[in-house]
C-alpha positions as CSV (number, residue, x, y, z in Angstrom):
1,X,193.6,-23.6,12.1
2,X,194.6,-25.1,15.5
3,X,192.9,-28.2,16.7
4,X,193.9,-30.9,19.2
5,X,196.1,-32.5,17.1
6,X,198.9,-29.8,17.0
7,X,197.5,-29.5,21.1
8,X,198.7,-32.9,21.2
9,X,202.3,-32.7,19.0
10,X,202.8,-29.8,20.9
11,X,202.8,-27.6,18.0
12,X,201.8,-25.6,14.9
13,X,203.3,-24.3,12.1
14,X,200.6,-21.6,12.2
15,X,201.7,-20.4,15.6
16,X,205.5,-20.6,14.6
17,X,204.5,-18.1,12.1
18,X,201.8,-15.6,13.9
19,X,203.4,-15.7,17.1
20,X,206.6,-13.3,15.8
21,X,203.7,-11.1,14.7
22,X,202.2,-11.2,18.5
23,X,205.4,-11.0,20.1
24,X,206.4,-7.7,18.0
25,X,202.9,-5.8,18.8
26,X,203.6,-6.9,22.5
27,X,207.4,-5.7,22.3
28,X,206.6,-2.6,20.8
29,X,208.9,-3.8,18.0
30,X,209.7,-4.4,14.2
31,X,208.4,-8.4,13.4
32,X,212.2,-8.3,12.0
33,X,213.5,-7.1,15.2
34,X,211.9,-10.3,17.1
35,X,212.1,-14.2,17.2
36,X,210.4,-16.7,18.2
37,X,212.3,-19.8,19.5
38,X,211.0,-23.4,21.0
39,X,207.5,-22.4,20.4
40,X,205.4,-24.8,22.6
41,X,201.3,-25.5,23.5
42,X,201.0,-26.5,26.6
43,X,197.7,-28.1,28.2
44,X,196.0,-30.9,30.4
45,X,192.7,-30.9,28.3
46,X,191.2,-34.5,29.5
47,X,191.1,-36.8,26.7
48,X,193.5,-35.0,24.2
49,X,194.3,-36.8,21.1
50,X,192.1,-40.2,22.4
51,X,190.7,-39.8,18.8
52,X,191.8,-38.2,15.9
53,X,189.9,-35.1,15.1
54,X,188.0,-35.1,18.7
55,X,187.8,-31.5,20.6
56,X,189.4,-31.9,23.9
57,X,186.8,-31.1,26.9
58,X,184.1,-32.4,25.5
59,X,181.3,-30.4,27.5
60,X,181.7,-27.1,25.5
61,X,183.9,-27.7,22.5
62,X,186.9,-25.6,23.5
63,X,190.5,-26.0,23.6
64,X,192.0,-24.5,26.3
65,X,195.6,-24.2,26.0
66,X,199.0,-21.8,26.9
67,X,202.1,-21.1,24.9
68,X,205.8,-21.4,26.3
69,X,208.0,-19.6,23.8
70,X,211.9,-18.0,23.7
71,X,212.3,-14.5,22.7
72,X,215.2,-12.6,21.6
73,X,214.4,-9.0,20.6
74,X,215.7,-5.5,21.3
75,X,217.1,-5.4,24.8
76,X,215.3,-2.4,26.2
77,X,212.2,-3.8,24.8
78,X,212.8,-7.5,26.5
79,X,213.7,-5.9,29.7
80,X,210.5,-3.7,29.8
81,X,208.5,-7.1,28.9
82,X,210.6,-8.9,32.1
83,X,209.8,-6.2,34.5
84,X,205.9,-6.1,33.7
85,X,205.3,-9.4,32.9
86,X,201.6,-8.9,33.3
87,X,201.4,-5.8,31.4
88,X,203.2,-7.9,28.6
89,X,200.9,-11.0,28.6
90,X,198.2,-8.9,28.4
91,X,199.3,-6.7,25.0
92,X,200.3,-10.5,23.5
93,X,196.6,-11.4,24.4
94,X,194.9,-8.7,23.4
95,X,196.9,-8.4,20.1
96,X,195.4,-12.4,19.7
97,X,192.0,-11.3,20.3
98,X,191.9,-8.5,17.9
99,X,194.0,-9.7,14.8
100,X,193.8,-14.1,15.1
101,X,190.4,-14.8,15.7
């Protein structure tokens, strides 16, 4: 589970281990083919980590957060990921959506 603790560290052990998985479906690639380096949450949720076990934004109860990440993979695969970015982000995002609820 991710809560504002690891939003607060920075990080997740669960993320260092799923987001290979995401990365590969996005890729188009083998999970062994890909890696995951300087995994990173990023976000300026108001509040975060003022006390332990609080959601940040407290009007609804989300966590809104982004993920900065290194990749090495198969080159044709990275360079198809570089030159449609969006088209990229999107496949990571839906592949989030549909298998880590």
């Amino acid at each position: 589970d991710l809560n504002s603790a690891h939003l607060a560290a920075g990080t997740s052990a669960a993320l260092d281990t799923i987001v290979p998985h995401l990365l590969a479906s996005a890729l188009g690639a083998e999970v062994s083919e890909v890696g995951a380096h300087k995994v990173a949450i990023i976000t300026d949720a108001p509040g975060l980590g003022a006390q332990p076990g609080e959601l940040a934004g407290q009007g609804s109860g989300i966590l809104h957060f982004d993920l900065a990440f290194e990749i090495c993979g198969p080159a044709a695969a990275l360079q198809d990921a570089v030159s449609d970015k969006r088209g990229f982000e999107h496949r990571f995002a839906r592949t989030a959506a549909e298998k880590y609820e």
